[in-house]
VOBA-1610 file (N, C-alpha, C; in pm, whole numbers, padded with zeros to 5 digits, always signed):
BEGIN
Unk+05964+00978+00341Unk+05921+01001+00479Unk+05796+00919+00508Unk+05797+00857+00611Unk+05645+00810+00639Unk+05602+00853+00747Unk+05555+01021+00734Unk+05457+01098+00799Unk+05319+01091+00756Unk+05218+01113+00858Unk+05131+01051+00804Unk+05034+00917+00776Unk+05148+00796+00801Unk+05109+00679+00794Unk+05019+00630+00859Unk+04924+00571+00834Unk+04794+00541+00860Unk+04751+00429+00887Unk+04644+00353+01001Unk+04573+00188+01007Unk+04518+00185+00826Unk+04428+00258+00777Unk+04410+00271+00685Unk+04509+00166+00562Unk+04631+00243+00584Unk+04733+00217+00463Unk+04795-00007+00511Unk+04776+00062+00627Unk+04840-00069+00710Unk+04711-00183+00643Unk+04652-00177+00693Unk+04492-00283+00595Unk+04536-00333+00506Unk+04570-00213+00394Unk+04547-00233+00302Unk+04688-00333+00201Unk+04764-00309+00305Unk+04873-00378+00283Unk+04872-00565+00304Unk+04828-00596+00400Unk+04778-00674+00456Unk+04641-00708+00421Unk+04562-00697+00327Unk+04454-00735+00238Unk+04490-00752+00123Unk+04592-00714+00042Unk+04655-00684-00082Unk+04711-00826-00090Unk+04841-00846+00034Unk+04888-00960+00061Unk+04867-01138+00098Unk+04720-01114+00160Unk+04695-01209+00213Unk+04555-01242+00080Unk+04501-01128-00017Unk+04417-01157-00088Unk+04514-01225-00257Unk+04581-01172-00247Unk+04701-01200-00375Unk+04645-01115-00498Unk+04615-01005-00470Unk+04574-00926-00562Unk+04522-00809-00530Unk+04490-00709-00639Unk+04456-00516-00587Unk+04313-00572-00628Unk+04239-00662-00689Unk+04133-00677-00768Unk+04040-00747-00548Unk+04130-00864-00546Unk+04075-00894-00447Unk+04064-00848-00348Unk+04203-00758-00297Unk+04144-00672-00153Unk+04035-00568-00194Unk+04036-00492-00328Unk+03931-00415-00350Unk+03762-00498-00292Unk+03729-00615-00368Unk+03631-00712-00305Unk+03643-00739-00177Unk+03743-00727-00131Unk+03708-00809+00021Unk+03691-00688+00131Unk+03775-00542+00069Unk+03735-00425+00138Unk+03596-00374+00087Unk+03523-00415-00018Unk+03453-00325-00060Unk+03488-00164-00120Unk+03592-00137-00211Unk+03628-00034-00226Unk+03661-00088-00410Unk+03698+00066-00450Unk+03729+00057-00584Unk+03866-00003-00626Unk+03902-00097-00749Unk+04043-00165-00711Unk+04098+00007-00751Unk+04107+00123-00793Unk+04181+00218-00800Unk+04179+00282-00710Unk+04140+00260-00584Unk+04119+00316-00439Unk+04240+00245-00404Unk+04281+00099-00382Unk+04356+00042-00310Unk+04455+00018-00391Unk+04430+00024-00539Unk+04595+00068-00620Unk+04687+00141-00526Unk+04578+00306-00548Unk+04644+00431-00482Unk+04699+00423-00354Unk+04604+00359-00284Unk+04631+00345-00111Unk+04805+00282-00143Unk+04816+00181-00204Unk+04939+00112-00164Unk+05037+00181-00226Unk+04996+00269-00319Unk+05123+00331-00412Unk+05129+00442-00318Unk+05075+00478-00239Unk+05129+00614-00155Unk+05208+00579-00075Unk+05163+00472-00016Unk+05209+00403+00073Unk+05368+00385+00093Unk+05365+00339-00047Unk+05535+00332-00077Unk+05614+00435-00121Unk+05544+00488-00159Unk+05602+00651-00161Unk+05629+00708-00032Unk+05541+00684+00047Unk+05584+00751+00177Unk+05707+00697+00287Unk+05719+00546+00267Unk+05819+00493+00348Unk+05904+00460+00236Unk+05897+00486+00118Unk+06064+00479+00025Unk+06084+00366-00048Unk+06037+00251-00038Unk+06041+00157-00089Unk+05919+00083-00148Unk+05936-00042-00241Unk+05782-00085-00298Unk+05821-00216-00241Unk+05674-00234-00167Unk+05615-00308-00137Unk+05602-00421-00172Unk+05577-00454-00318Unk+05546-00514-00417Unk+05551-00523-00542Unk+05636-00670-00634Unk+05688-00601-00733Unk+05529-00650-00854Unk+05522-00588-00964Unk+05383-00600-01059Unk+05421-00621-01186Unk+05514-00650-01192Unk+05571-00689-01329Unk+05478-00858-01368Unk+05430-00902-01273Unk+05370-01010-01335Unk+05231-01037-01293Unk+05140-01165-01298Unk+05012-01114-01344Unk+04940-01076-01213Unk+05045-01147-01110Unk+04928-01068-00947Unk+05116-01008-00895Unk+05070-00918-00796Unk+05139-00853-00718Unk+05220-00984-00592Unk+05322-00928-00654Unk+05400-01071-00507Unk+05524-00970-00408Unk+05464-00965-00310Unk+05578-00896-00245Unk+05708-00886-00243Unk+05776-00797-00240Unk+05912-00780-00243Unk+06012-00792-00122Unk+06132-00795-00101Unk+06197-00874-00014Unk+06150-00756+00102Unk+06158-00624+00071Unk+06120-00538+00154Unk+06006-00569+00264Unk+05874-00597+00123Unk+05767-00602+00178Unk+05739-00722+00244Unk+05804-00839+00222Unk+05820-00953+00320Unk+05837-00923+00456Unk+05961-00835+00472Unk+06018-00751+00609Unk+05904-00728+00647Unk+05837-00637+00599Unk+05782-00567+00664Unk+05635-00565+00710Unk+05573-00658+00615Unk+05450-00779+00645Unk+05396-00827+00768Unk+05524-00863+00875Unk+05530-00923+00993Unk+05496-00788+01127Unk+05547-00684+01072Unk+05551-00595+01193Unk+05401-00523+01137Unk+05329-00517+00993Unk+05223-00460+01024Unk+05128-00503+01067Unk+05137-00677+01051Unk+05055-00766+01131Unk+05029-00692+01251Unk+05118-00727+01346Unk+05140-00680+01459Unk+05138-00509+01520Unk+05124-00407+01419Unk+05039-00290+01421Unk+04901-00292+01433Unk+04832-00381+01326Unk+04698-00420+01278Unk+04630-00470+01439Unk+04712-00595+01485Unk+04642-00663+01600Unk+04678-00555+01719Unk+04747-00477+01751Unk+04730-00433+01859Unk+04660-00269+01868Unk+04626-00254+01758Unk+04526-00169+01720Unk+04358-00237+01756Unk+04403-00332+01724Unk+04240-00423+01727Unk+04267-00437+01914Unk+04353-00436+01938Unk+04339-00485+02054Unk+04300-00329+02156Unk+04424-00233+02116Unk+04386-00095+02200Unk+04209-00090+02189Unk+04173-00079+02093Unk+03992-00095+02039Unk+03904-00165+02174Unk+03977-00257+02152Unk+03866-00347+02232Unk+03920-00276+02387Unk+04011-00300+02412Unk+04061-00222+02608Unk+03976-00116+02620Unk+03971-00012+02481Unk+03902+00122+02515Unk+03773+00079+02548Unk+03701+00003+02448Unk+03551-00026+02474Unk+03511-00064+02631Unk+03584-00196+02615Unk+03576-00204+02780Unk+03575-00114+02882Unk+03661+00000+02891Unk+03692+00057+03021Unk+03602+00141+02994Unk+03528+00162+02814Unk+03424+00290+02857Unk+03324+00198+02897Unk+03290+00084+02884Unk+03187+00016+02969Unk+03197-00050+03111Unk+03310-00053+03202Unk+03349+00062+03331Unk+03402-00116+03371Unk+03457-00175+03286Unk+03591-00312+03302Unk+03685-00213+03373Unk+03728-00317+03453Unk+03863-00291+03504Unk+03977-00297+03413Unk+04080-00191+03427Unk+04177-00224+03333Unk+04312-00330+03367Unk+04328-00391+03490Unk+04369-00503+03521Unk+04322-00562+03659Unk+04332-00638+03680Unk+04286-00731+03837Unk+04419-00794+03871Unk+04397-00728+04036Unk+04554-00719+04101Unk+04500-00817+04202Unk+04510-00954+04209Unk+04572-01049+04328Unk+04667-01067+04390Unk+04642-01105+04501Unk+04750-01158+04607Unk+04677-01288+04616Unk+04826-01373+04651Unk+04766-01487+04678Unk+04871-01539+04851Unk+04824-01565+04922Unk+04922-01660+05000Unk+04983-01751+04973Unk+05155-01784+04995Unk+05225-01844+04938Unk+05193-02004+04972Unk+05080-02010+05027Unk+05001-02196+05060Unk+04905-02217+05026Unk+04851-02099+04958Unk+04702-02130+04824Unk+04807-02210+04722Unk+04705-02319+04715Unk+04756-02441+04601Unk+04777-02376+04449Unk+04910-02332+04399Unk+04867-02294+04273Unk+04831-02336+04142Unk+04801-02442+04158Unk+04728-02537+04053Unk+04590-02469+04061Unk+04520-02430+04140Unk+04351-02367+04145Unk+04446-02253+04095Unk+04464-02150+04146Unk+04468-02011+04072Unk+04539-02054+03907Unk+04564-02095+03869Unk+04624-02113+03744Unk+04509-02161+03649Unk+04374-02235+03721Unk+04294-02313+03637Unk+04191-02182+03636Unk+04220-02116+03732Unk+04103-01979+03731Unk+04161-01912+03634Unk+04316-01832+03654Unk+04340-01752+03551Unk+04337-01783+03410Unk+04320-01918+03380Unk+04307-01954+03220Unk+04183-01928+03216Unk+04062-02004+03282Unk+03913-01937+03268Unk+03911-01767+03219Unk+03988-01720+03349Unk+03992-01508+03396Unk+04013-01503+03205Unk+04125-01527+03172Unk+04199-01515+03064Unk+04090-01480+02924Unk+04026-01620+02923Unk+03906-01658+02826Unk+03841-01547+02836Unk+03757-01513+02952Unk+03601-01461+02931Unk+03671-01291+02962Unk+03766-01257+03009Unk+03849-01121+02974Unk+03964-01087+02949Unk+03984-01144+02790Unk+04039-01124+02706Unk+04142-00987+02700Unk+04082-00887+02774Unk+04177-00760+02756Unk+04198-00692+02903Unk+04194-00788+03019Unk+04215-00739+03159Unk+04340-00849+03201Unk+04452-00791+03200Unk+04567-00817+03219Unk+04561-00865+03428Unk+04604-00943+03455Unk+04598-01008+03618Unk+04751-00950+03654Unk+04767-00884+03768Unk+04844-00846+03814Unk+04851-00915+03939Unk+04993-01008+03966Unk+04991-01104+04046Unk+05071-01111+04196Unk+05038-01083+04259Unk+05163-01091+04386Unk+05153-01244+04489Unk+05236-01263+04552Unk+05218-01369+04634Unk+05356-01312+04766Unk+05269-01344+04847Unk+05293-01312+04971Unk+05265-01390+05143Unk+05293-01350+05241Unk+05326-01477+05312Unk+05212-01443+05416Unk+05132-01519+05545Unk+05027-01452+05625Unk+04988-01360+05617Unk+05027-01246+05758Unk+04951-01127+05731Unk+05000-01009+05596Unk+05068-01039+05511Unk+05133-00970+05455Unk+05044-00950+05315Unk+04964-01073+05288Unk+04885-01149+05204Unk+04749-01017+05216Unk+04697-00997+05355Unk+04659-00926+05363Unk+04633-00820+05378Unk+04768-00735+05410Unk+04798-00628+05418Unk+04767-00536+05299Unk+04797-00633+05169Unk+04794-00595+05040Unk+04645-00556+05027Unk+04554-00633+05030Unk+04385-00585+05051Unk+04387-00484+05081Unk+04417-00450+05252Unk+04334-00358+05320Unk+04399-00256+05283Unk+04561-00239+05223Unk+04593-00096+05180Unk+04547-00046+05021Unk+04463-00149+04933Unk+04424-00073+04847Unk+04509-00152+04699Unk+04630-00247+04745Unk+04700-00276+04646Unk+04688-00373+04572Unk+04588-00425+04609Unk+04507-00549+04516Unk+04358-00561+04583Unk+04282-00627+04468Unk+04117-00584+04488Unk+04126-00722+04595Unk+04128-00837+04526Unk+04126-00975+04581Unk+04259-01051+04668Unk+04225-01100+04797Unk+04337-01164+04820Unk+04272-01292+04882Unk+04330-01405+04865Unk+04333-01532+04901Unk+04451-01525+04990Unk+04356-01528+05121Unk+04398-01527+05243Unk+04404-01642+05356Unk+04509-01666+05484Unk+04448-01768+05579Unk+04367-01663+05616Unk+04258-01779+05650Unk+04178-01689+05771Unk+04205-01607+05884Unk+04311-01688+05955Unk+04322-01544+06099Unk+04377-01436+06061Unk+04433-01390+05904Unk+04446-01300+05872Unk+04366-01223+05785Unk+04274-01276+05799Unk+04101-01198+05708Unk+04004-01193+05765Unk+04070-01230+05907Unk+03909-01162+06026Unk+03971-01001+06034Unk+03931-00900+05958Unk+03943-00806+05968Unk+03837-00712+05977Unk+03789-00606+06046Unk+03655-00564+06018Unk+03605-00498+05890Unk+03727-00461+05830Unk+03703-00381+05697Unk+03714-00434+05568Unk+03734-00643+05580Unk+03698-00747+05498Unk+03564-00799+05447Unk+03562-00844+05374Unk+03458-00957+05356Unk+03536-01030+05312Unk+03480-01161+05339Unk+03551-01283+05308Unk+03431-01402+05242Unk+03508-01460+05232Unk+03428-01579+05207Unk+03535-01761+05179Unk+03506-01846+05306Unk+03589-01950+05296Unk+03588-02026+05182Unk+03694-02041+05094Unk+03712-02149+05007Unk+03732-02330+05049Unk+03872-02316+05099Unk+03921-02479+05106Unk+04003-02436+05232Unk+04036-02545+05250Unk+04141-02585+05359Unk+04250-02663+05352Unk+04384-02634+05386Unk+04484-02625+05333Unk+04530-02728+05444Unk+04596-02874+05487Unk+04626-02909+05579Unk+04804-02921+05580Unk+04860-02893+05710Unk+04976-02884+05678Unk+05023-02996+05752Unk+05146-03035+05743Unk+05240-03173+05765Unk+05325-03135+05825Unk+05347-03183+05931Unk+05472-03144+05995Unk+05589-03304+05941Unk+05722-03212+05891Unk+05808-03317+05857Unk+05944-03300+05870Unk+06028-03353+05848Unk+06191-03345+05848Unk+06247-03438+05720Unk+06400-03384+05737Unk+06467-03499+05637Unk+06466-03638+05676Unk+06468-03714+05580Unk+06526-03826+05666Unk+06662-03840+05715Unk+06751-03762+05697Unk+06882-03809+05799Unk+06843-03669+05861Unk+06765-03669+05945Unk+06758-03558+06070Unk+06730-03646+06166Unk+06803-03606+06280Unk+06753-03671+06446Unk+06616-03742+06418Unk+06511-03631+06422Unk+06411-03611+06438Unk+06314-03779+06372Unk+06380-03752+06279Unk+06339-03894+06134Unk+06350-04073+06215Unk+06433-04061+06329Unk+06453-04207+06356Unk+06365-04214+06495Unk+06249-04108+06507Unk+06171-04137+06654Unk+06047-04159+06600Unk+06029-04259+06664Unk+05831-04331+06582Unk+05751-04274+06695Unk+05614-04256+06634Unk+05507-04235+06772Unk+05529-04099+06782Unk+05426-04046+06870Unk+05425-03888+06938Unk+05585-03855+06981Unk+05614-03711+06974Unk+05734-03636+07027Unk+05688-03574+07114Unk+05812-03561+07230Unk+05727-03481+07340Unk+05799-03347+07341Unk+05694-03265+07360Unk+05793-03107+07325Unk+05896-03126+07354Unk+05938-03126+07476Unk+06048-03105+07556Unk+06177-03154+07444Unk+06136-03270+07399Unk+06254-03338+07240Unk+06282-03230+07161Unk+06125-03192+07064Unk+06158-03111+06997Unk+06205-03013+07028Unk+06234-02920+07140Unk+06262-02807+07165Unk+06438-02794+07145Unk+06493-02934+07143Unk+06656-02932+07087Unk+06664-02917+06947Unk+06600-02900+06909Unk+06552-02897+06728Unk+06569-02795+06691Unk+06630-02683+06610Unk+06592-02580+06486Unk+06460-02644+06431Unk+06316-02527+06492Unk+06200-02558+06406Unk+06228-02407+06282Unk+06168-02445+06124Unk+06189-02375+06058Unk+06041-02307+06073Unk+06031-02166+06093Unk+05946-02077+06070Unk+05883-02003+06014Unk+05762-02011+05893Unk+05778-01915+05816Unk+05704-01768+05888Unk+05755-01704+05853Unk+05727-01540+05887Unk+05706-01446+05745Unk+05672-01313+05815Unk+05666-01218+05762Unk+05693-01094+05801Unk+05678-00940+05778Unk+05674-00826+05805Unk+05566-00743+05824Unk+05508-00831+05845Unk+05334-00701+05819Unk+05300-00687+05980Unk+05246-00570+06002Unk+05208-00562+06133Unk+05048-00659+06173Unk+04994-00759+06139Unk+04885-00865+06154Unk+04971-00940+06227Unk+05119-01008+06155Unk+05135-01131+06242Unk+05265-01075+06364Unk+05240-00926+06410Unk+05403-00889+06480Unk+05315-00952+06609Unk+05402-01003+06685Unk+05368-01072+06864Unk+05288-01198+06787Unk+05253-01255+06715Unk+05169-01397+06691Unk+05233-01516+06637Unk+05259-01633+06658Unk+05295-01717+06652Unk+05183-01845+06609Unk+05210-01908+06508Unk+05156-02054+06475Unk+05207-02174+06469Unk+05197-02239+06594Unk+05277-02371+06603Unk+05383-02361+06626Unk+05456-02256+06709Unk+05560-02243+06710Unk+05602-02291+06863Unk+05683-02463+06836Unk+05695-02566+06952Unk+05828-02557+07013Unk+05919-02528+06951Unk+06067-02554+06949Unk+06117-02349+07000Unk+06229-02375+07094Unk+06308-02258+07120Unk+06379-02190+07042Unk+06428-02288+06955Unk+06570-02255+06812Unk+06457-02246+06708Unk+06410-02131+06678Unk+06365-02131+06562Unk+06413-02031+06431Unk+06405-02052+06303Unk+06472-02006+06199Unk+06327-01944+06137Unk+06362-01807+06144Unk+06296-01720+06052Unk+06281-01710+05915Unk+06202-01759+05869Unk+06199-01741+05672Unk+06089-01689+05615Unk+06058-01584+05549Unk+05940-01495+05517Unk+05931-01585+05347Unk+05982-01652+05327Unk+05968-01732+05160Unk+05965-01856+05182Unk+05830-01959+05193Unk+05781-02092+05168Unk+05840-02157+05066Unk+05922-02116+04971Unk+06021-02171+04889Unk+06155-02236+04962Unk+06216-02123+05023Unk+06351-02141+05076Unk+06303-02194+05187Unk+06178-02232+05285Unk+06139-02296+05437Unk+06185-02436+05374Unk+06078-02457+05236Unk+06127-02602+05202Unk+06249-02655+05150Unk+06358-02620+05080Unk+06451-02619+05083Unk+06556-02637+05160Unk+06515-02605+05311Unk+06570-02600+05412Unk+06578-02710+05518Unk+06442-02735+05478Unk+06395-02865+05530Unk+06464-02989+05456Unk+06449-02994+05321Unk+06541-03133+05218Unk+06663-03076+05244Unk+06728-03002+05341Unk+06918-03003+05372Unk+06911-03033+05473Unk+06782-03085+05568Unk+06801-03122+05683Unk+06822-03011+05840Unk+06800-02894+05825Unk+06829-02804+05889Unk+06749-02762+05997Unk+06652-02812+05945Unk+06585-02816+06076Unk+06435-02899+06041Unk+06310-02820+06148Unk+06144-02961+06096Unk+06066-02781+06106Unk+05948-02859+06023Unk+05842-02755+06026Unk+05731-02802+05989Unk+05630-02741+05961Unk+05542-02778+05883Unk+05510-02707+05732Unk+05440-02763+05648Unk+05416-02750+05565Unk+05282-02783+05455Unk+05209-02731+05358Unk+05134-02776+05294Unk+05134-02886+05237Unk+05040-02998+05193Unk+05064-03124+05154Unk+05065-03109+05054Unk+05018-03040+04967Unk+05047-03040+04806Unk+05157-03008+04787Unk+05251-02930+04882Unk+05379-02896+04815Unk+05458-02999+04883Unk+05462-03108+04958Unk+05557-03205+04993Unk+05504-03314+04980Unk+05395-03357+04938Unk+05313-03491+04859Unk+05433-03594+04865Unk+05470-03507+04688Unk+05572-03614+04618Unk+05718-03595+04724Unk+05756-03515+04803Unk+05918-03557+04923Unk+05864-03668+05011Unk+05720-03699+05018Unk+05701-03794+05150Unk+05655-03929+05052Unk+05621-03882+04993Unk+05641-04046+04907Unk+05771-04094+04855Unk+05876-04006+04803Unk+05988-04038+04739Unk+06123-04038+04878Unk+06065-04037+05005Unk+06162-04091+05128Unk+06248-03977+05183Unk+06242-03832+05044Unk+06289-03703+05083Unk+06330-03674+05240Unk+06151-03642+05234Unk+06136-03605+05371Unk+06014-03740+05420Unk+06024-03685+05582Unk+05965-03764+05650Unk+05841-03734+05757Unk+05722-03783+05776Unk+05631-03726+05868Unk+05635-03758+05968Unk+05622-03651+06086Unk+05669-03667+06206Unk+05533-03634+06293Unk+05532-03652+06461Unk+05416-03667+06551Unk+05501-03539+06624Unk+05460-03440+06680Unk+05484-03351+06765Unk+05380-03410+06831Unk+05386-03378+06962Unk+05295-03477+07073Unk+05212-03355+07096Unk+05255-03208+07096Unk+05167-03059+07081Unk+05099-03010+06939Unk+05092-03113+06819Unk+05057-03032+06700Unk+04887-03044+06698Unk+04847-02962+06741Unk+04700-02921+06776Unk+04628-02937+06624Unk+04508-02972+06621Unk+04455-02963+06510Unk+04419-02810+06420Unk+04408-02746+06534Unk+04403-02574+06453Unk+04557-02514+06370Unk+04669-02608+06457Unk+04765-02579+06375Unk+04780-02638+06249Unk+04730-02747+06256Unk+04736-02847+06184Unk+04694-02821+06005Unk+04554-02753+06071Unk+04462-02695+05898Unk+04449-02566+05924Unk+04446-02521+05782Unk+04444-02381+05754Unk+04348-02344+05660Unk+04241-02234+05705Unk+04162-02238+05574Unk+04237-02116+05496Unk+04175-02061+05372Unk+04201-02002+05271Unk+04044-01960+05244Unk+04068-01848+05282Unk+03960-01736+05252Unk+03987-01648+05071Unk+03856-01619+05073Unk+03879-01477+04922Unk+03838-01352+05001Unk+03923-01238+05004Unk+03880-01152+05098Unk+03915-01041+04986Unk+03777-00919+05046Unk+03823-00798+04932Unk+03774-00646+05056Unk+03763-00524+05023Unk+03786-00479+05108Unk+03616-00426+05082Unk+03517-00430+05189Unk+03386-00431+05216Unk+03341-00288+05192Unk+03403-00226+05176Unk+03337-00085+05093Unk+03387-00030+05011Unk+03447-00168+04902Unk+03525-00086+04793Unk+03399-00211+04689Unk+03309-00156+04616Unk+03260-00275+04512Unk+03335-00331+04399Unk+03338-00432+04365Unk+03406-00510+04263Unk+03374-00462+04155Unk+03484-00467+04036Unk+03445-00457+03907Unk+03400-00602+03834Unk+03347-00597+03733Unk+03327-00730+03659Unk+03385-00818+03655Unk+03510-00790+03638Unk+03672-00870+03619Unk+03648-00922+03772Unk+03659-00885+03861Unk+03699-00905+04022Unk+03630-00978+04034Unk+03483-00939+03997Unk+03336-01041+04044Unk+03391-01165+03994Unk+03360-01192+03855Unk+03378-01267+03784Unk+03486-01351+03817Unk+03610-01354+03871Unk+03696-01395+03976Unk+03628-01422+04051Unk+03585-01401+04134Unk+03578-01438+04324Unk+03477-01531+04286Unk+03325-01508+04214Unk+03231-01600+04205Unk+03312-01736+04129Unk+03433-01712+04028Unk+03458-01828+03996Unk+03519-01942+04077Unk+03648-01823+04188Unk+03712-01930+04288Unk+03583-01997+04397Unk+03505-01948+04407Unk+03417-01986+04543Unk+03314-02084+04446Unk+03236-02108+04301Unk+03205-02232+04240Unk+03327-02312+04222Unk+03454-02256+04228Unk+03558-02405+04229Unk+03542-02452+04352Unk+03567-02432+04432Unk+03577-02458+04590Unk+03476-02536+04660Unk+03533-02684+04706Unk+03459-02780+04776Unk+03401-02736+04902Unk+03456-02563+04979Unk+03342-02512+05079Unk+03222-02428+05005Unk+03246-02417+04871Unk+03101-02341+04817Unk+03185-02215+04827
//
């Protein structure tokens, strides 16, 4: 039976093994070598099998104890690890940090943060959502993530703080075998308005009655910036979009950049706020986040 079984016994298994001897884990535990004889001979008494065979002049594990080597590793480290989570949360760490991000925050920055996040808190797991305008923020203000990287007209909220990062500029484009692709120079609404413009949307009550750039009559609803672009390289209709995510379609002839003769410059750029909710205080983890995205960030 292995009732009873112990971190204790687990050590010692794994000091025995990795020292190649009862003489050396005794030295390297500081204990008597007839302390860690015993430890391992109970040991195997208790789960049924030996560990290790001693018929010769050091102890060499047995096919058993090969097996079974690997999974106490992995007892050992996540023992070390429960250890350290506890310490933390009794020194008042968050036990994970829940972001939202908007699906037009560049994710090359959040990825270079979360490897930093990763490093310096080691045992605060990032809980990640991504979500579309006001929806981005919806998540904030109901409590379901501390931090959200937000557009701005959806983080002028009164019960935000914010703080501007970067600015996101978007492109209005089409396929190249779309209508749209063989007219040079400004478009005059009235053109585009024969067009399917692709739309991205959402469900949150921030963006219900609000519209951004929205030029064209035929427009196609899509709450996922994945499938908007997608939609766009089948030719289905024009929209706009972030330049980091269609860079490489407008260099490689994909897609194509187009003049709406109405694309206003407010439609045009978008900032990206860090917004958290103004009377809830940050934990370390959170801080330690937000101060990192806002020293990445060319607005400070």
């Amino acid at each position: 039976m292995n009732d009873g079984l112990t971190l204790d016994q687990i050590q010692l298994l794994l000091t025995v093994a990795d020292e190649g001897s009862f003489s050396g884990a005794a030295r390297k535990l500081r204990r008597a070598q007839s302390a860690v004889t015993y430890g391992v001979q109970k040991l195997e008494q208790q789960i049924g099998v030996a560990l290790f065979d001693r018929s010769g002049y050091r102890p060499v594990l047995t096919e058993a104890g090969r097996a079974l080597l690997a999974r106490a590793r992995r007892i050992a480290e996540e023992a070390a690890a429960f250890r350290d989570q506890a310490r933390s949360l009794a020194g008042g760490l968050e036990p994970e940090l829940t972001l939202v991000l908007d699906s037009m925050f560049p994710m090359p920055r959040m990825v270079d943060a979360l490897r930093a996040f990763t490093d310096a808190f080691p045992t605060v797991p990032p809980r990640i959502f991504v979500q579309s305008l006001g929806a981005s923020a919806e998540l904030v203000l109901n409590g379901t993530c501390v931090i959200g990287l937000v557009p701005e007209p959806f983080s002028d909220q009164p019960e935000l703080k914010r703080y501007p990062l970067s600015t996101v500029q978007l492109l209005p484009v089409v396929a190249q075998d779309h209508p749209l692709a063989a007219i040079e120079g400004a478009i005059p609404t009235d053109v585009l308005r024969r067009y399917v413009q692709l739309v991205l949307t959402d469900r949150s009550a921030l963006t219900e009655g609000r519209d951004y750039g929205v030029l064209s009559t035929q427009t196609w609803r899509l709450a996922d910036l994945g499938t908007k672009h997608a939609m766009l390289l089948a030719g289905l209709g024009w929209g706009s979009m972030p330049t980091h995510l269609v860079a490489d379609d407008v260099d490689a002839g994909r897609l194509k950049l187009i003049q709406p003769l109405e694309f206003e410059d407010h439609t045009a750029r978008l900032v990206m706020t860090a917004a958290h909710l103004a009377g809830r205080p940050l934990g370390p983890a959170a801080q330690w986040m937000l101060n990192y995205l806002r020293a990445q960030s060319p607005r400070g």
